[in-house]
N, C-alpha and C positions, 0 to 999 in steps of 0.2 A: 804398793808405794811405801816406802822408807816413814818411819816417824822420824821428824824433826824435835830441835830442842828450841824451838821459838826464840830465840835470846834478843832478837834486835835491838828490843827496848831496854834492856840490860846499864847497855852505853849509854844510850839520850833519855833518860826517866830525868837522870839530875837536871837535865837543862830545860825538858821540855816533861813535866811532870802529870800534864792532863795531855794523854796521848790516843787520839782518837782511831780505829781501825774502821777500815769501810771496803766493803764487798758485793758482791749482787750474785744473784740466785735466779734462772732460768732464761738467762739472755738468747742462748741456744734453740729453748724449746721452738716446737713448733705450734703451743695454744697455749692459751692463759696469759697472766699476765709479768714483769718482770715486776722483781722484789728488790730493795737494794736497803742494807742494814749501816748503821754503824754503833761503835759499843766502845766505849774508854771504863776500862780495866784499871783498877786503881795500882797506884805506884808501885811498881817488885810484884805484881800478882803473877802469880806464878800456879800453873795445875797441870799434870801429864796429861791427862785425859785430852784438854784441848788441843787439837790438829786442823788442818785444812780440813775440810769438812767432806772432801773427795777422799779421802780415808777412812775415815769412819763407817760401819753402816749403819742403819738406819736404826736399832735399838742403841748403840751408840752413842750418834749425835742426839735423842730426843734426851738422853742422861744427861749429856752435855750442857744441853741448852738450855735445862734447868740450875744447872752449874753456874751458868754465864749470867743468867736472868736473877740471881739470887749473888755473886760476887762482884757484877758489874757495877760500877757508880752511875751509869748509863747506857740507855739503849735505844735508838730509834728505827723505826721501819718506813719505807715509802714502797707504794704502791706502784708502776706504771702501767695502764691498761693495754690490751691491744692495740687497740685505734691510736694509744700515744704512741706506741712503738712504731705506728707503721704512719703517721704523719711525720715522729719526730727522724724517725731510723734508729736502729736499734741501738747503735754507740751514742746520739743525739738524747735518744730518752736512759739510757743508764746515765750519761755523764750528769743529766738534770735531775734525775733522782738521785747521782749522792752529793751534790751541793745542795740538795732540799735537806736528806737528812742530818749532813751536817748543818745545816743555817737551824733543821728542828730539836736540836743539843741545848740542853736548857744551861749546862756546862759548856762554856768557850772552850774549846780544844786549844791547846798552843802548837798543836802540829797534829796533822792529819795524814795517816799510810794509806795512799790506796793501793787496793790490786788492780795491777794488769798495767800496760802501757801510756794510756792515755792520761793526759795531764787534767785535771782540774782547777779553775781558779775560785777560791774564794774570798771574797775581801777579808780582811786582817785575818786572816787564817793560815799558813805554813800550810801547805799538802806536798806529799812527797807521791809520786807512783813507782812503785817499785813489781817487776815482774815475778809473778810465783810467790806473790807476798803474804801468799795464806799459808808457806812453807818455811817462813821466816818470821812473821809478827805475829806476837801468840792476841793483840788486839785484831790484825785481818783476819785469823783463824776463827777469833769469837766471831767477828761478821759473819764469816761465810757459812757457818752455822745459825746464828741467828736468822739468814735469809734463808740459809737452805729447808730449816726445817719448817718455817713458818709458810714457804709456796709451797712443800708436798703436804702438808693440814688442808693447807687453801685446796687443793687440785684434787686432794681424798674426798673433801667433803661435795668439790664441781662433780667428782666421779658419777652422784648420787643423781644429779640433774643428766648426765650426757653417758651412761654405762657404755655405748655403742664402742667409747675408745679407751676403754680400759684407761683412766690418769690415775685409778686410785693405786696401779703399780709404776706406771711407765711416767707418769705428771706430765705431761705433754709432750716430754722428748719425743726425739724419731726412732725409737726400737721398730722394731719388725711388727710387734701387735696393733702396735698405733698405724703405721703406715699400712697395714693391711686392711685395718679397719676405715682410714682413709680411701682407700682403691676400694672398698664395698659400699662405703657410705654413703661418701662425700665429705664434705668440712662442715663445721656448724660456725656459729657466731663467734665464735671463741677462737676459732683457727688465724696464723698469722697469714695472711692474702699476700705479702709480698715475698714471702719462703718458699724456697725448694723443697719438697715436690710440688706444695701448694699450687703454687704461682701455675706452673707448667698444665696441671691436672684443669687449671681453670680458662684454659686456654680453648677456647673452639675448634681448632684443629690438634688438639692433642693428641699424641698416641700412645696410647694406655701401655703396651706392651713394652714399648723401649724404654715407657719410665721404668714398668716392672723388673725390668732386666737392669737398670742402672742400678737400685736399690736391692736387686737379690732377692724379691719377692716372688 
């Protein structure tokens, strides 16, 4: 993937000069829980290093995110656990975790980027969503770093408790180790119950093999 030159804020720093970025980290996965960041970058701050955070690897972004943590004029992190995920549904608990972390900005944002499609409302707050906005706002980029790295810490250190599914490489996603370890195991408490394969695998009539053959295992 291409490096970007982040400029968005370039143009709207003069008008709107406390500019909040917000992103989320493991909506995907299939265990643990979702992370969603936000970080206002002070006025013209500018750094090559920071990128979408799907760029970077993983020695990388932990450089980075020392970078962000040390030039940022703020940073907040929210938590969603499973059980929110899967009461609220997974666009239901990101979109409330990042109007939690932005309402937990001790600094009023006068405009907020998010990534991805869906719209957020926040009272007296501007939020814009803009698609692929970790490829454009060098504030959504600080997010998606800030979230990224802080759920794979989170999911190294779960590793410790749950080794069976390998998270201290794969963090919950659906690689082939995790899912094979799935089809050996089973789920643990941590697994999301309304995800595919999950959901299927928990089924009483399941059939093991035609999941295997869907996922290439």
């Amino acid at each position: 993937m291409k490096r970007k030159n982040l400029d968005l804020e370039l143009n709207i720093w003069k008008n709107y000069p406390l500019i909040a970025g917000v992103d989320e980290a493991g909506r995907g996965a299939l265990a643990g829980p979702l992370v969603v960041a936000s970080v206002i970058l002070p006025t013209g701050f500018h750094n090559h290093l920071i990128q979408d955070s799907k760029i970077l690897n993983h020695i990388q972004r932990k450089k980075v995110y020392q970078i962000i943590k040390k030039g940022a004029l703020e940073y907040n992190i929210v938590f969603k656990s499973v059980q929110e995920i899967e009461e609220k549904n997974p666009l239901g608990a990101t979109k409330e975790a990042m109007i939690e972390t932005i309402l937990n900005l001790k600094n009023k944002p006068n405009l907020c980027l998010v990534d991805g499609k869906e719209e957020i409302v926040v009272e007296g707050i501007k939020t814009v969503s803009i698609v692929g906005g970790d490829r454009q706002s060098i504030n959504i980029a600080a997010a998606s770093i800030i979230a990224k790295v802080t759920r794979d810490e989170f999911m190294q250190k779960l590793h410790n408790k749950y080794p069976l599914y390998n998270w201290y490489e794969n963090k919950g996603y659906p690689n082939r180790s995790h899912l094979l370890s799935l089809f050996r195991y089973g789920i643990c408490d941590l697994h999301r119950k309304t995800y595919e394969p999950i959901k299927s695998l928990l089924k009483p009539d399941c059939d093991k093999k035609k999941i295997f053959a869907k996922y290439n295992i």
